[in-house]
N, CA, C and O atoms as CSV, one atom per row, in Angstrom:
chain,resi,resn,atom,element,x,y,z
A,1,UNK,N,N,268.548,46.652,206.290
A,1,UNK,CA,C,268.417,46.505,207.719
A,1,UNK,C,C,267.835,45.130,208.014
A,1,UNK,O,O,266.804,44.784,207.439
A,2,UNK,N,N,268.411,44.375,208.834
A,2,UNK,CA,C,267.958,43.282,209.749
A,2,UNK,C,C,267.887,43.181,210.693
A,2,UNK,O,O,268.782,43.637,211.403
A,3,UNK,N,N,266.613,42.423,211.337
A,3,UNK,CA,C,266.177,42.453,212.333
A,3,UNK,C,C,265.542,40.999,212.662
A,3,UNK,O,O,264.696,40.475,211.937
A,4,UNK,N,N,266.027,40.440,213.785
A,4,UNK,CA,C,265.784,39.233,214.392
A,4,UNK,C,C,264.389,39.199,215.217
A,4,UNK,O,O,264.354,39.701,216.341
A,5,UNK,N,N,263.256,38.607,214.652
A,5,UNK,CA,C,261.968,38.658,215.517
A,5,UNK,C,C,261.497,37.239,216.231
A,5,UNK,O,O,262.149,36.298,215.778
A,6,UNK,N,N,260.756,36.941,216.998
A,6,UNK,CA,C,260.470,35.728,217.828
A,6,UNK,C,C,259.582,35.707,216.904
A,6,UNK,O,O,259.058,36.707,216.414
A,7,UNK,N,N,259.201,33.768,216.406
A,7,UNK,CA,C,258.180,33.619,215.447
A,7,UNK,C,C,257.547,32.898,216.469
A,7,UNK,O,O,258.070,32.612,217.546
A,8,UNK,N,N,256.237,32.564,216.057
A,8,UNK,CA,C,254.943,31.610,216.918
A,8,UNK,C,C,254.362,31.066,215.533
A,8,UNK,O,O,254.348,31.519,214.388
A,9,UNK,N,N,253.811,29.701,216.233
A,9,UNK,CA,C,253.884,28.872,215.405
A,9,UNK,C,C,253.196,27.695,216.435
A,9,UNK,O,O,253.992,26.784,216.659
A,10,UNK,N,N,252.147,27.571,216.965
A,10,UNK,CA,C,251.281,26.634,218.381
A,10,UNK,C,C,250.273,25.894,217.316
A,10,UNK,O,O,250.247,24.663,217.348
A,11,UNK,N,N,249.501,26.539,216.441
A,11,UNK,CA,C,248.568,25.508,216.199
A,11,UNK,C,C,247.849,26.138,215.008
A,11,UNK,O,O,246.637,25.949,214.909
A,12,UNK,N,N,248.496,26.876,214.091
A,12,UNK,CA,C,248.246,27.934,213.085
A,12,UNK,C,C,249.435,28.270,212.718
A,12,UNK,O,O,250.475,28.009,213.323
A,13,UNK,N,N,249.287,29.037,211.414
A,13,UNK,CA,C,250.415,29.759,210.501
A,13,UNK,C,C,251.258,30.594,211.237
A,13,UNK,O,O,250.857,31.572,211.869
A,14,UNK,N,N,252.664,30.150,211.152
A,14,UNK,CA,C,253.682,30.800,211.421
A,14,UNK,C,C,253.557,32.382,211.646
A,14,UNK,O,O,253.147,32.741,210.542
A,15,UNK,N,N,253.635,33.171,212.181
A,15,UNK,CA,C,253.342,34.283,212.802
A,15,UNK,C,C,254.611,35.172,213.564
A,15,UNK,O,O,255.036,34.785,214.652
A,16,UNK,N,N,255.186,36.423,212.880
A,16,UNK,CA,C,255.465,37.155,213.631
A,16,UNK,C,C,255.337,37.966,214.743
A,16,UNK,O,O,254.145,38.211,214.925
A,17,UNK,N,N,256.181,38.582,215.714
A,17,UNK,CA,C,255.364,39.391,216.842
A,17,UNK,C,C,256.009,40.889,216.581
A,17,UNK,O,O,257.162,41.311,216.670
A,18,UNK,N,N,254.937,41.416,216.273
A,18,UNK,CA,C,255.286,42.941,216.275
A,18,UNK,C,C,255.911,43.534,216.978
A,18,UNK,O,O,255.509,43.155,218.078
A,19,UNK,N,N,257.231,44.783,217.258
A,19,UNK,CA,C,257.488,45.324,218.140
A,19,UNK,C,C,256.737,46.539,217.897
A,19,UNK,O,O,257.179,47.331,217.064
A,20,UNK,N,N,255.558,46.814,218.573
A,20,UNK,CA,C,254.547,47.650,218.950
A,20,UNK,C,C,253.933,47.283,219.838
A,20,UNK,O,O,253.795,46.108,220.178
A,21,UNK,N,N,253.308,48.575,220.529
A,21,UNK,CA,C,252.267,48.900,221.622
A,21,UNK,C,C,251.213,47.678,221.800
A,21,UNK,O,O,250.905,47.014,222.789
A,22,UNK,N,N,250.901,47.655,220.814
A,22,UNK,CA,C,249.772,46.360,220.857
A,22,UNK,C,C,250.234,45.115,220.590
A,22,UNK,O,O,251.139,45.036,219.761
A,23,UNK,N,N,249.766,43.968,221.173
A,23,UNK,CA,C,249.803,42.703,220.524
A,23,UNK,C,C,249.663,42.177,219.100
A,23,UNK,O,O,248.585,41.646,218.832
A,24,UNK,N,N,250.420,42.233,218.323
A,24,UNK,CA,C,249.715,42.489,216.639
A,24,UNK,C,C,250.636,41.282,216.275
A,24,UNK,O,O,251.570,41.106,217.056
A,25,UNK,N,N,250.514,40.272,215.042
A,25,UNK,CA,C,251.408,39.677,214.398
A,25,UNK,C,C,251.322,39.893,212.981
A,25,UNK,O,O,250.478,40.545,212.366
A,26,UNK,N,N,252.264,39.285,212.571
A,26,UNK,CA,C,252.147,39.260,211.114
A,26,UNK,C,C,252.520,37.982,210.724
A,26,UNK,O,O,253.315,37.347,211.417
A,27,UNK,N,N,251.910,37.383,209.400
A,27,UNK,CA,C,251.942,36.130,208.864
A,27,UNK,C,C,252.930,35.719,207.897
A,27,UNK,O,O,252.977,36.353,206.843
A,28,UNK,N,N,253.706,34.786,208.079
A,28,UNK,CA,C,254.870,34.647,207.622
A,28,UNK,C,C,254.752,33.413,206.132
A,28,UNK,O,O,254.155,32.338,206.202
A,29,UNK,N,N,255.339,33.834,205.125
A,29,UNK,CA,C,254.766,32.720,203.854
A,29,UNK,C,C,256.324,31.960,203.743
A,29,UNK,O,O,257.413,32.476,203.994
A,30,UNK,N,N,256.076,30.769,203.348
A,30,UNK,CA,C,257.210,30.067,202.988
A,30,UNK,C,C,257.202,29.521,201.145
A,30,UNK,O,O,256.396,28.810,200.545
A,31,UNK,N,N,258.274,30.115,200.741
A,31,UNK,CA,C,258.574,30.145,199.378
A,31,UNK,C,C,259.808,29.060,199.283
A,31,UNK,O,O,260.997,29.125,199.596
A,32,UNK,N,N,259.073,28.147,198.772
A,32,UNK,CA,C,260.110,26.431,198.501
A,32,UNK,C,C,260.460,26.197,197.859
A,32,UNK,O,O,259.513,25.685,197.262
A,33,UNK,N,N,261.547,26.052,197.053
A,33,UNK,CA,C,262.729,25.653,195.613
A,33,UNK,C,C,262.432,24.635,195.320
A,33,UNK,O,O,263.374,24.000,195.794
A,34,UNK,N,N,261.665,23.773,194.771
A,34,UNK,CA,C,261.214,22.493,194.580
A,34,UNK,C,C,262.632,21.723,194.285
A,34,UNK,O,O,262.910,20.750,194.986
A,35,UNK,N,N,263.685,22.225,193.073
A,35,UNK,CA,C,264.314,21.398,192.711
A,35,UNK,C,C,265.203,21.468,194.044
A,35,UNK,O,O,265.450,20.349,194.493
A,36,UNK,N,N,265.752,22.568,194.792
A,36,UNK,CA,C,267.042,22.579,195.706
A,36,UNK,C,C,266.642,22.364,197.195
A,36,UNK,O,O,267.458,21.990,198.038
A,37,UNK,N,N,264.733,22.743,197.590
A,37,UNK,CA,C,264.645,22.396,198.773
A,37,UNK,C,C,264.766,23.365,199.764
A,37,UNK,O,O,264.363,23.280,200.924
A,38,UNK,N,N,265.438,24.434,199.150
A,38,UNK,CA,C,265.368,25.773,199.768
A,38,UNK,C,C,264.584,26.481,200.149
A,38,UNK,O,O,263.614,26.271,199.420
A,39,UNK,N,N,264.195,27.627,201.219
A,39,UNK,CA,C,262.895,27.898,202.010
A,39,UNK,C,C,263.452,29.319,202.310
A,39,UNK,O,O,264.417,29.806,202.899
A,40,UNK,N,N,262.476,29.697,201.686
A,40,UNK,CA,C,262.539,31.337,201.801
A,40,UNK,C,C,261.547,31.511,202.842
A,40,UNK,O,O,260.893,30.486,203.035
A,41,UNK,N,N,261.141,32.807,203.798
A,41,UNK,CA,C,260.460,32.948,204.400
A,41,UNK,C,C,260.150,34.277,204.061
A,41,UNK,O,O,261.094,35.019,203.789
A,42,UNK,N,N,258.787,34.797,204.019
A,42,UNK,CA,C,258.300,36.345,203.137
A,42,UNK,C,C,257.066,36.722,203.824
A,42,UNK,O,O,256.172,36.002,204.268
A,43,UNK,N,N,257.192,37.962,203.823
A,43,UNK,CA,C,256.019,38.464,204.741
A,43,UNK,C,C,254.913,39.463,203.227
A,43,UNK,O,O,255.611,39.762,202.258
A,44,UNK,N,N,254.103,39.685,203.174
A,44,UNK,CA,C,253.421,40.519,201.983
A,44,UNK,C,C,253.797,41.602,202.500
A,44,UNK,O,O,254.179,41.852,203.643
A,45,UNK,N,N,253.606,42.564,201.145
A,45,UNK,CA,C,254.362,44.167,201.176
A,45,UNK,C,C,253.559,44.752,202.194
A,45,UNK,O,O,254.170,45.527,202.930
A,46,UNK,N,N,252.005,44.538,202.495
A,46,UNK,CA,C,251.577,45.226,203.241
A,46,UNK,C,C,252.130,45.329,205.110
A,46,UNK,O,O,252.438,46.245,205.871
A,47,UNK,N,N,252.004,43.679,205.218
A,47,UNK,CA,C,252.932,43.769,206.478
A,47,UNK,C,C,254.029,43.794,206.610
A,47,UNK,O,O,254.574,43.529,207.682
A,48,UNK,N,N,254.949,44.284,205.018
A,48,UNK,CA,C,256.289,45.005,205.425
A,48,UNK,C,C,256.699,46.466,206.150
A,48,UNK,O,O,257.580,46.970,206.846
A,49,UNK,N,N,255.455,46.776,205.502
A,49,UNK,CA,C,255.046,48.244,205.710
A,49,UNK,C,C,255.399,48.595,207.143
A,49,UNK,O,O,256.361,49.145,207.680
A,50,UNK,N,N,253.531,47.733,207.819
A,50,UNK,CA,C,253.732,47.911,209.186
A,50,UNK,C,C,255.077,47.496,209.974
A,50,UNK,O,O,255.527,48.193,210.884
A,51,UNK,N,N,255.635,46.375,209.569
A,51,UNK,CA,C,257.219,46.332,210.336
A,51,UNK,C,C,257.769,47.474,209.912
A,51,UNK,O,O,257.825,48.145,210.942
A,52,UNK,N,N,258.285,48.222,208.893
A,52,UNK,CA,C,258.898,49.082,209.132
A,52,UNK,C,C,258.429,50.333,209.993
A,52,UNK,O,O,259.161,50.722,210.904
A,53,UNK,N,N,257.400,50.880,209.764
A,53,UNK,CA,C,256.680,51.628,210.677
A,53,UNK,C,C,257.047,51.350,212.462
A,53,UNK,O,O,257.369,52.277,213.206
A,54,UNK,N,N,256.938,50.127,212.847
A,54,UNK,CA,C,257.245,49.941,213.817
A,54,UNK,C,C,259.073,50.101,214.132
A,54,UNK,O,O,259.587,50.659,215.101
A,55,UNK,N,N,259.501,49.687,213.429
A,55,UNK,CA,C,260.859,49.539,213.549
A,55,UNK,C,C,261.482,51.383,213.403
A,55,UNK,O,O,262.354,51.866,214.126
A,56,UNK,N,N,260.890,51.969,212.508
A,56,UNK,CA,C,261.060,53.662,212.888
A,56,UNK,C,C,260.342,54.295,214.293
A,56,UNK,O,O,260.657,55.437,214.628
A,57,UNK,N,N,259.693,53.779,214.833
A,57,UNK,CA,C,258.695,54.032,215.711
A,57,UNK,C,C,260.110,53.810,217.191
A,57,UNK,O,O,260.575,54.607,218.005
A,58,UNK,N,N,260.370,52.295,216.908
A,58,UNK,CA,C,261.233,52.017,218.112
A,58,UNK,C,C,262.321,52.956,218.255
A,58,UNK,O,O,262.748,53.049,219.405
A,59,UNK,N,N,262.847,53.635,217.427
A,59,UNK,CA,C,264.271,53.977,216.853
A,59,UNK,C,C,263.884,55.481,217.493
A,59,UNK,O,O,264.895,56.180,217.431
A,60,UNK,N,N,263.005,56.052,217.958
A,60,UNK,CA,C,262.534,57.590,218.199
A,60,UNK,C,C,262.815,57.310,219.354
A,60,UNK,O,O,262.681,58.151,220.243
């Protein structure tokens, strides 16, 4: 499943916006290919969690 989220990014670490009740983000890591330059973007398992939680939450 994919899902397109608005990132923020003003004056601090790149930041997701939760689709939940509350104002919540989550922190977004960038994983760089030194030799190719390539840029992964990765969230930790824990705030995969909560996105999915939310994303079953919306779906009810």
């Amino acid at each position: 499943m994919q899902k397109k989220l608005e990132t923020l990014a003003f004056s601090g670490p790149l930041k997701l916006k939760r689709d939940s009740v509350s104002d919540k983000k989550v922190t977004v890591e960038a994983k760089v290919d030194l030799d190719t330059g390539a840029v992964q973007l990765v969230v930790s398992d824990r705030d995969l969690q909560r996105l999915r939680q939310d994303a079953q939450q919306s779906c009810r």
